[in-house]
PALO-787797 format. One line per 8 residues: number of its first residue (from 1); for each residue x, y, z of C-alpha. Coordinates in Angstrom, 1 decimal, always signed. Each point is the difference from the previous one (the first is absolute). Layout:
N
NUM> X/Y/Z ~ ...
This chain:
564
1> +76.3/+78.0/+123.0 ~ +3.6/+0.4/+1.4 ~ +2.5/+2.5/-1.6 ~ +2.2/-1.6/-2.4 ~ -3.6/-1.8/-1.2 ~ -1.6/+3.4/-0.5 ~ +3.1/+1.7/-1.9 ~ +0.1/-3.4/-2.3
9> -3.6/+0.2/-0.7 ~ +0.6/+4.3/-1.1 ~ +2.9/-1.3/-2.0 ~ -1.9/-2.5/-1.8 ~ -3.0/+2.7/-0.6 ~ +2.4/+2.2/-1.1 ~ +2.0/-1.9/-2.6 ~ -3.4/-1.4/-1.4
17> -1.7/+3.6/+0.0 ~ +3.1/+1.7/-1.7 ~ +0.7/-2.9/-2.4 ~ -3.9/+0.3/-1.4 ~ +0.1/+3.8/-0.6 ~ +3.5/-0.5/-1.8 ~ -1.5/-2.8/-2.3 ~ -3.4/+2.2/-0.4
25> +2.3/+3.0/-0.9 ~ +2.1/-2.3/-2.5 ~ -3.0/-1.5/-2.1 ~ -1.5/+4.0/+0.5 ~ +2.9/+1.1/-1.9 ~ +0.2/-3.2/-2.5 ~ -4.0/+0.8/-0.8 ~ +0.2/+3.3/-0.6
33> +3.3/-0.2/-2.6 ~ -1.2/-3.4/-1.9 ~ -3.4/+1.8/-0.7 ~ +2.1/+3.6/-0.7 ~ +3.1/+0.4/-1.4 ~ +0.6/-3.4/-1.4 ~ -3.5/-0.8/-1.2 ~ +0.7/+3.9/-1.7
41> +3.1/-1.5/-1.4 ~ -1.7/-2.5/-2.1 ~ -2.6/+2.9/-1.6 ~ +1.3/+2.1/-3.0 ~ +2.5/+3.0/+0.3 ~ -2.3/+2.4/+0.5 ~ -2.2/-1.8/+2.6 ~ +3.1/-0.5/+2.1
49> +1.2/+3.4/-0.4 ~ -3.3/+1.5/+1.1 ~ -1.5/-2.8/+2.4 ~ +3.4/+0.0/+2.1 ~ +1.0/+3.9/+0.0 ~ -3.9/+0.1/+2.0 ~ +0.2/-3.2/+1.9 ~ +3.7/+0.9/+1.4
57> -1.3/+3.7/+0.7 ~ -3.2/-0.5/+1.6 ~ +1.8/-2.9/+2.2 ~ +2.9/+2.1/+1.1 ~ -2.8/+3.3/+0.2 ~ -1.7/-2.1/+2.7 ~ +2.4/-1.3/+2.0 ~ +2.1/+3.3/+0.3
65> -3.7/+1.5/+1.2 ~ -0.9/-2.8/+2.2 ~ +3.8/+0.7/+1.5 ~ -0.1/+3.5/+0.3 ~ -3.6/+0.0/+1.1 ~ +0.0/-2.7/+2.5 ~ +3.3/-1.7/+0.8 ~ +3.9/+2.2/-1.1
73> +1.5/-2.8/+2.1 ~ -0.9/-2.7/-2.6 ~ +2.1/+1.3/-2.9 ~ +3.6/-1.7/-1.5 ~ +0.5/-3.6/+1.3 ~ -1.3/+0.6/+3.7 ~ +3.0/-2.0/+1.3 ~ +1.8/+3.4/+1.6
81> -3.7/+0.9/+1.6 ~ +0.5/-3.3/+1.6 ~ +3.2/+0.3/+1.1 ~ -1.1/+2.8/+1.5 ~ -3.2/-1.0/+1.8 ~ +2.0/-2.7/+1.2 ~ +2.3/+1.9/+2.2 ~ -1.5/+3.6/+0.0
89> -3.6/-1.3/+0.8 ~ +0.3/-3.4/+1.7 ~ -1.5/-1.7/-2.7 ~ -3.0/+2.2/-0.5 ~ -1.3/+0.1/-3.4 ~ -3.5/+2.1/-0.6 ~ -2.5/-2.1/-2.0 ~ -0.5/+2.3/-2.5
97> +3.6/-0.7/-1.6 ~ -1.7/-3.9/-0.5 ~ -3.0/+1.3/-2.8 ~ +2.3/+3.0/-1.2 ~ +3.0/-2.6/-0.8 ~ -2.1/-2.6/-1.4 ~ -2.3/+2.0/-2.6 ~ +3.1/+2.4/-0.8
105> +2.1/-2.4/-0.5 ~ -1.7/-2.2/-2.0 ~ -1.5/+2.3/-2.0 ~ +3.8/+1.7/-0.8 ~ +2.1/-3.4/-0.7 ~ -3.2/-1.9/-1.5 ~ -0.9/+3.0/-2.2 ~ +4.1/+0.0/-1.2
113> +1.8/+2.5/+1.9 ~ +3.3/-0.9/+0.1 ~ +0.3/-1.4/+3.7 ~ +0.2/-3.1/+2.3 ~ -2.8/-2.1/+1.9 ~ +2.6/-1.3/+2.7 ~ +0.9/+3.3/+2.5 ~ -4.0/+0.6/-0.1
121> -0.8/-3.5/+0.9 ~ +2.4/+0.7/+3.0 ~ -1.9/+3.1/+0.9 ~ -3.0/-1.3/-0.7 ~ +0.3/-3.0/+2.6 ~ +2.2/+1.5/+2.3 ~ -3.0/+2.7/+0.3 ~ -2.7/-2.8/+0.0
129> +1.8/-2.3/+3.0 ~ +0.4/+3.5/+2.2 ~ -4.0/+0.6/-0.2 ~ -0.9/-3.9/+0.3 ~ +2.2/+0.5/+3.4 ~ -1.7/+3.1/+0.5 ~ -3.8/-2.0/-0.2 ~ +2.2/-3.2/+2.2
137> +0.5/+2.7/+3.0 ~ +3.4/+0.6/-0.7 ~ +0.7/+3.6/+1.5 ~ +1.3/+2.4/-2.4 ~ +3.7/+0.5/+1.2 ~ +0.5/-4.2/-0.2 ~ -0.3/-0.7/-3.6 ~ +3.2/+0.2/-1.1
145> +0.0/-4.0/-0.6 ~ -3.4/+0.0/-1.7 ~ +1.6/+2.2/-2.8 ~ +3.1/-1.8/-0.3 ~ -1.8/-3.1/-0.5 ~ -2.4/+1.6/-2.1 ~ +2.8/+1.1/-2.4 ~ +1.5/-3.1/+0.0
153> -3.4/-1.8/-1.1 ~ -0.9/+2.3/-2.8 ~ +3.8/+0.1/-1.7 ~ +0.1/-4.2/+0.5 ~ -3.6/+0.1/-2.3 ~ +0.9/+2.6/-2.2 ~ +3.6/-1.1/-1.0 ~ -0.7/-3.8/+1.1
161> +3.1/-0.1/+2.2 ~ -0.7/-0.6/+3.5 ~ +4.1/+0.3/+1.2 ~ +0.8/+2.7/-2.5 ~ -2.9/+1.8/+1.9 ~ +0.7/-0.9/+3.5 ~ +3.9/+1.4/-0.7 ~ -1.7/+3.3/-1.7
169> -2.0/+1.0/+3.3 ~ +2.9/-1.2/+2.5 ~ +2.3/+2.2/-2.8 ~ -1.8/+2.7/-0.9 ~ -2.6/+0.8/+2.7 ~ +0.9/-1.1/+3.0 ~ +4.1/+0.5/-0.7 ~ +0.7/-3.6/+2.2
177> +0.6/-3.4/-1.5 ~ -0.5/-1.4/+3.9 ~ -2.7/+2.0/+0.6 ~ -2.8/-1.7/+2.8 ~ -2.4/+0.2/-2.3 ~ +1.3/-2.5/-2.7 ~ -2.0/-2.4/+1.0 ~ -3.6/+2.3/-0.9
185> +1.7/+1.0/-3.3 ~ +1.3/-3.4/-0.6 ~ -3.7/-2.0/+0.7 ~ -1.9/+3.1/-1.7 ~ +2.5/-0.3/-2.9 ~ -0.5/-3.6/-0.8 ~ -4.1/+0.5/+0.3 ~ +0.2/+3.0/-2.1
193> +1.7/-2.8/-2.8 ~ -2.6/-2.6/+0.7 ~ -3.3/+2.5/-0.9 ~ +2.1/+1.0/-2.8 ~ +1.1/-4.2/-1.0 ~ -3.9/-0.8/+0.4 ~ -1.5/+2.7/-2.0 ~ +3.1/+0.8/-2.8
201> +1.8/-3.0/-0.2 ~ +3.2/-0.8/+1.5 ~ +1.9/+0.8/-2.8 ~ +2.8/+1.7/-0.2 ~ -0.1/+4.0/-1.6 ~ +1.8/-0.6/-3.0 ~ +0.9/-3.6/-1.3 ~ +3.4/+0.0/-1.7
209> +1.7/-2.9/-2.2 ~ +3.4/-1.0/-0.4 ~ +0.9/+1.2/+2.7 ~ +2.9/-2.5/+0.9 ~ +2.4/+0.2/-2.9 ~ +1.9/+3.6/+0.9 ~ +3.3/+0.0/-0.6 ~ +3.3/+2.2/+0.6
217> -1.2/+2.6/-2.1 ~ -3.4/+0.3/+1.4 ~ +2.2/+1.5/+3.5 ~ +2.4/+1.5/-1.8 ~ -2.6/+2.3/-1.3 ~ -1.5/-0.3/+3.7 ~ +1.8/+3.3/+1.5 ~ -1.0/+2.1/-2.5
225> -3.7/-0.6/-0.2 ~ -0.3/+0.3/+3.6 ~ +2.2/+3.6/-0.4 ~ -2.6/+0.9/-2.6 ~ -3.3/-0.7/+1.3 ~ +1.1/+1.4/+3.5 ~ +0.8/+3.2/-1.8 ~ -3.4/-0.2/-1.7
233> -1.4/-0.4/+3.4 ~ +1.8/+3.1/+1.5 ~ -0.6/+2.2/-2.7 ~ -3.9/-1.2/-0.3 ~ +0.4/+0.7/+3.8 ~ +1.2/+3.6/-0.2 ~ -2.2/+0.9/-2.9 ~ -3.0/-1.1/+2.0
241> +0.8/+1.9/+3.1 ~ +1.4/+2.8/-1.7 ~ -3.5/+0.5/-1.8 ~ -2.1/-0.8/+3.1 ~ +2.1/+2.5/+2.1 ~ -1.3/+2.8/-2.8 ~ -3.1/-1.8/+0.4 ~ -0.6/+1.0/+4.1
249> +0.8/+3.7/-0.8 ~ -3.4/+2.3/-0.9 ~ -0.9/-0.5/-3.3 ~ -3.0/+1.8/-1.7 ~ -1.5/-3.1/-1.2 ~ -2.0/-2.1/+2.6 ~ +1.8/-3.3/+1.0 ~ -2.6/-2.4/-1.5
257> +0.4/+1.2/-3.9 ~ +3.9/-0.3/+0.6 ~ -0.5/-3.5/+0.8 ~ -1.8/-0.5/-2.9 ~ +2.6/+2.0/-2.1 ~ +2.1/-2.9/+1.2 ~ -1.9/-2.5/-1.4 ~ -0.8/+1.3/-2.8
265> +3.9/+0.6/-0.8 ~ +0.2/-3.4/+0.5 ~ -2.9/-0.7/-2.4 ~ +1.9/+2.1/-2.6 ~ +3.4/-2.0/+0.1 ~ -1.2/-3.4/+0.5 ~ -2.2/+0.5/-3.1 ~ +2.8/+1.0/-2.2
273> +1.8/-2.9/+1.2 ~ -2.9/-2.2/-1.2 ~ -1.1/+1.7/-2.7 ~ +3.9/-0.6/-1.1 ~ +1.2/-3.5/+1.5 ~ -3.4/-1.4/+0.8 ~ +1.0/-0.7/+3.5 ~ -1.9/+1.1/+3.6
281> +2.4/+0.3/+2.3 ~ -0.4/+3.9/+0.5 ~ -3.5/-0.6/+1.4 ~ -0.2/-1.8/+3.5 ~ +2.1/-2.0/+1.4 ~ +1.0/-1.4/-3.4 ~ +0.9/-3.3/+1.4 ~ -0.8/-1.6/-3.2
289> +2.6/+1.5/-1.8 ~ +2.2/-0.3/+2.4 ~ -0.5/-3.8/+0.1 ~ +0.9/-0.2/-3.8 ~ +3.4/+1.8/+0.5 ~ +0.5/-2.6/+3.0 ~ +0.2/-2.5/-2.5 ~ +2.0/+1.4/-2.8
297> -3.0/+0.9/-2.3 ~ +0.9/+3.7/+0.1 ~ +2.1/+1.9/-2.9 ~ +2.4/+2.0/+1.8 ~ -1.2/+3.2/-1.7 ~ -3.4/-0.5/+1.3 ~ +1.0/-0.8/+3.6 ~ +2.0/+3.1/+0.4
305> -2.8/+1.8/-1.5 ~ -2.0/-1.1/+2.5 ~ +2.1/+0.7/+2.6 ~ +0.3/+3.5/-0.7 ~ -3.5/+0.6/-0.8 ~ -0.9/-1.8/+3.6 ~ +2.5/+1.8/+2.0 ~ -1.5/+3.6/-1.2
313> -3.7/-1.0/+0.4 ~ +0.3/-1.5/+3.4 ~ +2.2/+2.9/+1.4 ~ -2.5/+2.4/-1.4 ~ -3.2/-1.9/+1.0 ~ +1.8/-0.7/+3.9 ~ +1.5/+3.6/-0.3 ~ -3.6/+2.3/-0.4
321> -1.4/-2.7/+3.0 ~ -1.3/-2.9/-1.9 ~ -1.7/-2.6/+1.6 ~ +2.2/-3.3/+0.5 ~ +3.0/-1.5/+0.2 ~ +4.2/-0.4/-1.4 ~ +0.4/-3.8/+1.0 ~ -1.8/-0.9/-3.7
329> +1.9/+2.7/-1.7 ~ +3.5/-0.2/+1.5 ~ -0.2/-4.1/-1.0 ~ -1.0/+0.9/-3.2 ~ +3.0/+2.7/-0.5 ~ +2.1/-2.7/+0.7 ~ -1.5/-2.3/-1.6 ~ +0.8/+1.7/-3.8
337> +3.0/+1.2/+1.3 ~ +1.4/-4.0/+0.2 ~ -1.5/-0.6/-3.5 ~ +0.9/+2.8/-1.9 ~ +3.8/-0.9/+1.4 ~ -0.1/-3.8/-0.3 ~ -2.4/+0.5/-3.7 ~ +3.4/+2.6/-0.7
345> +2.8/-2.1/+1.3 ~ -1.0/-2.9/-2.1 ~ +0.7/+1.4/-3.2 ~ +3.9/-0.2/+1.1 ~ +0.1/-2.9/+2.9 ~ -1.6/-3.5/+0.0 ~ -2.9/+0.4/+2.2 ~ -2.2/-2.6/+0.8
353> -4.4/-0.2/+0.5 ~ +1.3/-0.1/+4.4 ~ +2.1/+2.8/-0.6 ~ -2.7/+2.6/-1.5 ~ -1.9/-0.8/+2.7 ~ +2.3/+0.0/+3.0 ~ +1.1/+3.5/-1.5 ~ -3.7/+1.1/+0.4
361> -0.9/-1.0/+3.3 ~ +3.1/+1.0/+1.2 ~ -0.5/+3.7/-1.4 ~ -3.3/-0.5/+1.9 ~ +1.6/-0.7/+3.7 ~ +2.4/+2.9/-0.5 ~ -2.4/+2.4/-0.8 ~ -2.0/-0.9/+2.4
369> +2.6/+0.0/+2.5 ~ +1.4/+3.4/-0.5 ~ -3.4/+2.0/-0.2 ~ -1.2/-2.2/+3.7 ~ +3.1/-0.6/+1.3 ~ -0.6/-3.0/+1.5 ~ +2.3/-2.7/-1.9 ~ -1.5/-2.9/+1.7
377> -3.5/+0.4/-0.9 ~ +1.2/+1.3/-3.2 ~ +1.5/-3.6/-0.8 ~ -2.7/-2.2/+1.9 ~ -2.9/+2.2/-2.1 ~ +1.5/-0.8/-3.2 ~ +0.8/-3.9/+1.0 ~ -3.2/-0.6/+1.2
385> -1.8/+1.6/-2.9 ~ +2.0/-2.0/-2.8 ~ +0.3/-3.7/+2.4 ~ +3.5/-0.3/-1.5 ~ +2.4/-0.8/+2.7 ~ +3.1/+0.0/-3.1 ~ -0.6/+3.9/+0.3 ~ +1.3/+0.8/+3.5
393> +3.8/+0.2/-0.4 ~ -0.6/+2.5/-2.9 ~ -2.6/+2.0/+2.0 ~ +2.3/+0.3/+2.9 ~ +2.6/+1.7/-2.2 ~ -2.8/+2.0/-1.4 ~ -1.1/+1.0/+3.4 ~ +3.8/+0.8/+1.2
401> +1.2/+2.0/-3.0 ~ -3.7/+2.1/+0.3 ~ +0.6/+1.1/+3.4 ~ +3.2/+1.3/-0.7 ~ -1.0/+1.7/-2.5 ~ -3.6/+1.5/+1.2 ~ +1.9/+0.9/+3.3 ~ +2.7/+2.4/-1.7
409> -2.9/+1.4/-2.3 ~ -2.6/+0.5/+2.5 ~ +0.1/+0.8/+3.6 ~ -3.1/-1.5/+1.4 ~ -2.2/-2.6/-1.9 ~ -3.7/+0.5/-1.9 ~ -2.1/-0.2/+3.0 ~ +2.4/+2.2/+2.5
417> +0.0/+2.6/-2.7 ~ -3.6/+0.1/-0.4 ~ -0.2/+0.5/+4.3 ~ +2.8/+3.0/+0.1 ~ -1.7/+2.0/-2.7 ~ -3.1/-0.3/+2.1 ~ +1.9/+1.2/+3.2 ~ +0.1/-3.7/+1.1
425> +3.1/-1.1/+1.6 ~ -0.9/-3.8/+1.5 ~ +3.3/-0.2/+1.4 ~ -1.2/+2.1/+2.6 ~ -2.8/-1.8/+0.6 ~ +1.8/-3.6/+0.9 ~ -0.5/-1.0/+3.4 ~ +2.8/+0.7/+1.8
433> +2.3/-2.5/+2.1 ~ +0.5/+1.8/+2.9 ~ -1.9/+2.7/+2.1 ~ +2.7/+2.6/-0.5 ~ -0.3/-0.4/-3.6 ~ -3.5/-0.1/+0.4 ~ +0.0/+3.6/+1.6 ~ +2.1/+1.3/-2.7
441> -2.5/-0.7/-3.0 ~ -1.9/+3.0/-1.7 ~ -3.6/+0.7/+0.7 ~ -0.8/-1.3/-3.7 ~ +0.5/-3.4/+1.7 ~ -3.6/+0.3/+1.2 ~ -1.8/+3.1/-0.4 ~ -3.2/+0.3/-2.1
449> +0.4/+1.6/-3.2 ~ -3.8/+0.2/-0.6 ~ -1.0/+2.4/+2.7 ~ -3.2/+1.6/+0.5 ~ -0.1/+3.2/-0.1 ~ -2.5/+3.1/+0.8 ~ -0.4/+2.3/-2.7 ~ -2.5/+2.4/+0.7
457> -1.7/+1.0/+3.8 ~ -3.0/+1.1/-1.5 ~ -2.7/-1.9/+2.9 ~ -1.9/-1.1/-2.7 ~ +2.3/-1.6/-2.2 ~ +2.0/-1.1/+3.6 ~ -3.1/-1.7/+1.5 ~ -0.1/-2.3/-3.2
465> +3.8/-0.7/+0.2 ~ +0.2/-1.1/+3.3 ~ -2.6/-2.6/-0.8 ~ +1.8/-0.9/-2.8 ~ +3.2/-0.9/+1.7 ~ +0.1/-1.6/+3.3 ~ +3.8/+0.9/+1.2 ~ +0.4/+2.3/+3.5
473> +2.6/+2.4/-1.6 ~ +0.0/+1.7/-3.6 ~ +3.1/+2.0/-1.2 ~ -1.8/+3.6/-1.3 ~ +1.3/+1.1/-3.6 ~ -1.6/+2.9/-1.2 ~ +1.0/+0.9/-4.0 ~ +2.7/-2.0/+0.4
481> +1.5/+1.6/+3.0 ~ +0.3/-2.1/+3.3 ~ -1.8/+1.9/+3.0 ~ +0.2/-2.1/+2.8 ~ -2.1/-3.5/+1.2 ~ -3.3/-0.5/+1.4 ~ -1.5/-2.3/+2.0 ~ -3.5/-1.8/-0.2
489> -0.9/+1.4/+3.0 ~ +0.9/+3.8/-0.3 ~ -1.8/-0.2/-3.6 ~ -3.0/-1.5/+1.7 ~ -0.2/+2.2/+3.0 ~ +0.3/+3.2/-2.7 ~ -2.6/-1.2/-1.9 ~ -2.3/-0.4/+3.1
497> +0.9/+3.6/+0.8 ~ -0.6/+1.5/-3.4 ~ +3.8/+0.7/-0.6 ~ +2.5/-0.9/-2.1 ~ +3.0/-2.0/+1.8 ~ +3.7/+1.8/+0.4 ~ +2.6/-2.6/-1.3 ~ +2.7/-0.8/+2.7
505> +3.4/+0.3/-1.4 ~ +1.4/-3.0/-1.7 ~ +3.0/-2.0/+0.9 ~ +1.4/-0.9/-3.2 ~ +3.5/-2.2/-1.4 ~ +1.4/-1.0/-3.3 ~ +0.0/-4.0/-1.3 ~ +3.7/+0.0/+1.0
513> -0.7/+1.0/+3.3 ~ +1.1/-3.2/+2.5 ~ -2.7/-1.5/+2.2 ~ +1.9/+0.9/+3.0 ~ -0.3/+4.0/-1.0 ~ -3.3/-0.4/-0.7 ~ -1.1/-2.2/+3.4 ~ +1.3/+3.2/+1.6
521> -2.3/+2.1/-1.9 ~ -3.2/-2.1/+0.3 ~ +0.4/+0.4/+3.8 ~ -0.3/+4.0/-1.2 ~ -2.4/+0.0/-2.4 ~ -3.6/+0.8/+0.4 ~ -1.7/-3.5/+0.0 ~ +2.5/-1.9/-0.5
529> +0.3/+0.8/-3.7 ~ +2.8/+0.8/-1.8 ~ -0.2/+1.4/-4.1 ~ +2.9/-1.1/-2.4 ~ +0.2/+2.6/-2.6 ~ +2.1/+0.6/-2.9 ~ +2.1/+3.0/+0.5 ~ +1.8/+0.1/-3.0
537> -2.2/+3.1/-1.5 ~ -1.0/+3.4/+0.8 ~ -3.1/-1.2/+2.5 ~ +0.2/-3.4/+2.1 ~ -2.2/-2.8/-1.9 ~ -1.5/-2.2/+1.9 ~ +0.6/-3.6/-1.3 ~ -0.6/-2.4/+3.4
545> -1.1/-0.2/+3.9 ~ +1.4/-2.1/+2.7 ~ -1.9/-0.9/+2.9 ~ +0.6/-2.0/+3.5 ~ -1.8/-2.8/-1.3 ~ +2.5/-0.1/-3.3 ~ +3.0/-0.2/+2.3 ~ -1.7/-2.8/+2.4
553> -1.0/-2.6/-3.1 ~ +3.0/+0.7/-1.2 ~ +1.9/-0.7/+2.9 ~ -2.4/-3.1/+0.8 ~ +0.9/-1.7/-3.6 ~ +3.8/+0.4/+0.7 ~ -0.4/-1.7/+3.2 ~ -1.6/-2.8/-1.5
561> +2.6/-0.2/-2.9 ~ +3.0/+0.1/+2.3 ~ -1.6/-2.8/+2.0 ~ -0.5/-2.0/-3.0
């Protein structure tokens, strides 16, 4: 098959594979909650009390276990993981964040923790594509398009917007709207809305009416629902982080039962809420109350209610690492933002059914747009989920007013934020335009920050290691301390003598260190290995390697994306 036949073939696999585990996670999630929470909310006062304090426990219980146990890298949306495999690891994602992802996360959002279905449907086929090009014979340092596409697929099903997701991945992950690989995103993007079209429906997320008689005051009122639910956005945004960045510090409880503690916060304030307005939105996504307030059918007491109560669940749920997403929540903020405004303002001005609901959706993109930070997709998301053309002018004010706004408030959006408090900077990690530049880039634009290290040099306990792992040189790290490197073959040829092997010194840098300091000391190093530790304590920690080979595929994928 010739080239551009075979990479259209893995496109097409790609966008069908990642568009049917989007739509499997969806009905997942829909299954679990109709037969849950809602079917809970039908029972008496005390059924619901008791039957959804255990079901939201025991459902956030297991998938903080499953995450701590198995998979850390499948917790909050899974959107900044992919970022980050995209240009750290060259599209690699392990397989394990596939099962983790799905049975977490639809166990969390189904069982009514307070978080989104959309950023894991991006992790979860971004991470599906990269392992069906793995099993294709795609090498591991050329994925990069197989997650992209991925991505695209799984946000174009989950959302049913296949431009608002092809804008997302061009905005958000790869950081170029004229990017080579639009054309992958663009055909995996529009199959990953066809699966979705011929087993959903093709209609749109929330239907709306009366949508074409706004009127002056509808925009008039514009500019300050867009201020408010962007400042609802950015304080939901630094609440969140604020909490998760307590959450990463040692705490005496294990991280599992603080997950749960997350959902069952959540359990506590969305039953009050029901228990007093008779509404859901708390639990889930709560699309279903947000689709009343869409349409006017919302008191404004009840809407700002909900908006509070939504805001503190999902920042505490995200914060103590809840499984799922903020797409869900952040529209929803918005959402009852725009009613409880437009339900307000009509008391003193002469609003109309259009108006009520332009005012919502608009509260919706702005939100949106100032936790993401990308206004584009912001607006196309929102247009393509509502079908109403009438809505763009007033969504592109929305989206204009948000960015001003979020930008002055914030300094980096949701996503970025969630990277830098993991010592992830993907700025670094861009492929440069020039070889100069290229040499000037910190080792943290390739190293491997899951090295494997030897522990003990017992020969007993080192016979069984070296057939665990199949790598030529091991950084040594006895309690703690780094003692030097060994090679396969010195460990070998010790343990054929009855010894135990003498480390050679170690050649070590920091992740800032530039990869034209640090090709200098490879050619010094013993074995070509070089350690990136963390010098910022008393004792060096260990925290990545960088080999020849590292360098060379590195080198080889700039090559080919210069040339392209």
């Amino acid at each position: 098959m010739p080239p551009q036949a075979r990479a259209i073939t893995a496109t097409v696999i790609f966008g069908l594979a990642a568009g049917l585990i989007a739509v499997a996670f969806h009905l997942a999630i829909h299954v679990i909650y109709a037969h849950g929470i809602e079917a809970l909310s039908h029972q008496s006062t005390t059924w619901f009390l008791v039957g959804s304090f255990l079901l939201v426990g025991v459902t956030s219980g297991i998938s903080g276990w499953l995450l701590t146990a198995f998979c850390i890298e499948a917790a909050g949306s899974g959107i900044p993981q992919v970022k980050l495999a995209f240009w750290r690891d060259f599209g690699l994602i392990p397989w394990r964040v596939v099962w983790v992802k799905f049975i977490g996360g639809a166990l969390s959002v189904g069982g009514g923790s307070s978080l989104g279905r959309e950023g894991p449907s991006v992790q979860l086929a971004s991470a599906l594509a990269s392992n069906v090009a793995g099993a294709l014979g795609t090498p591991k340092h050329m994925r990069r398009t197989a997650t992209a596409a991925g991505a695209a697929a799984g946000l174009a099903a989950a959302f049913n917007t296949p431009i608002a997701a092809v804008t997302f991945v061009l905005e958000e992950i790869i950081g170029d709207l004229n990017s080579r690989m639009l054309g992958s995103v663009l055909l995996a993007s529009v199959l990953g809305a066809l699966v979705a079209h011929g087993l959903l429906g093709a209609q749109p997320a929330f239907t709306l009416h009366s949508v074409g008689n706004a009127h002056w005051a509808g925009y008039v009122l514009t500019p300050l629902v867009a201020a408010v639910a962007t400042l609802a956005g950015c304080w939901f945004q630094k609440m969140a982080l604020g909490l998760r960045l307590i959450n990463k510090r040692p705490q005496r409880l294990p991280a599992w039962s603080r997950v749960m503690l997350g959902g069952i916060f959540v359990w506590a304030v969305g039953a009050a809420v029901f228990l007093g307005t008779g509404h859901l939105g708390v639990f889930s996504l709560g699309y279903d109350d947000l689709s009343t307030a869409l349409n006017g059918g919302m008191l404004w007491q009840i809407a700002a209610l909900l908006l509070a109560a939504k805001l503190v669940a999902t920042a505490v749920c995200y914060g103590l690492g809840g499984c799922g997403g903020v797409f869900a929540p952040t529209l929803f903020f918005g959402g009852m933002a725009g009613a409880a405004i437009s339900a307000l303002a009509a008391l003193v001005l002469p609003l109309t059914a259009g108006d009520h609901v332009m005012l919502a959706v608009v509260g919706m993109c702005a939100c949106l747009g100032g936790v993401v930070r990308a206004p584009v997709t912001g607006i196309l998301i929102v247009f393509e989920m509502t079908h109403e053309f009438a809505l763009v002018p007033a969504l592109i004010i929305g989206a204009l007013i948000s960015q001003a706004i979020s930008r002055r408030v914030t300094p980096h959006n949701f996503y970025e934020e969630v990277l830098a408090q993991d010592g992830q900077h993907v700025e670094r990690i861009v492929p440069p335009r020039s070889l100069r530049t290229w040499m000037e880039l910190p080792v943290a634009r390739i190293a491997n920050f899951s090295p494997v290290t030897i522990t003990e040099l017992v020969p007993e306990k080192l016979r069984t290691f070296l057939a665990t792992h199949r790598h030529d040189q091991f950084p040594v790290v006895i309690e703690g301390k780094l003692v030097g490197v060994l090679s396969r073959r010195a460990c070998e040829e010790a343990l054929a003598g009855g010894r135990a092997p003498t480390p050679q010194n170690a050649t070590i840098c920091t992740a800032e260190t530039t990869l034209r300091q640090v090709q200098t000391l490879m050619i010094e190093s013993a074995g070509q290995l070089v350690v990136v530790v963390d010098q910022s304590g008393v004792e060096a920690r260990v925290i990545g390697l960088l080999t020849l080979h590292d360098i060379l595929r590195a080198e080889m994928v700039f090559a080919r994306e210069q040339e392209d």
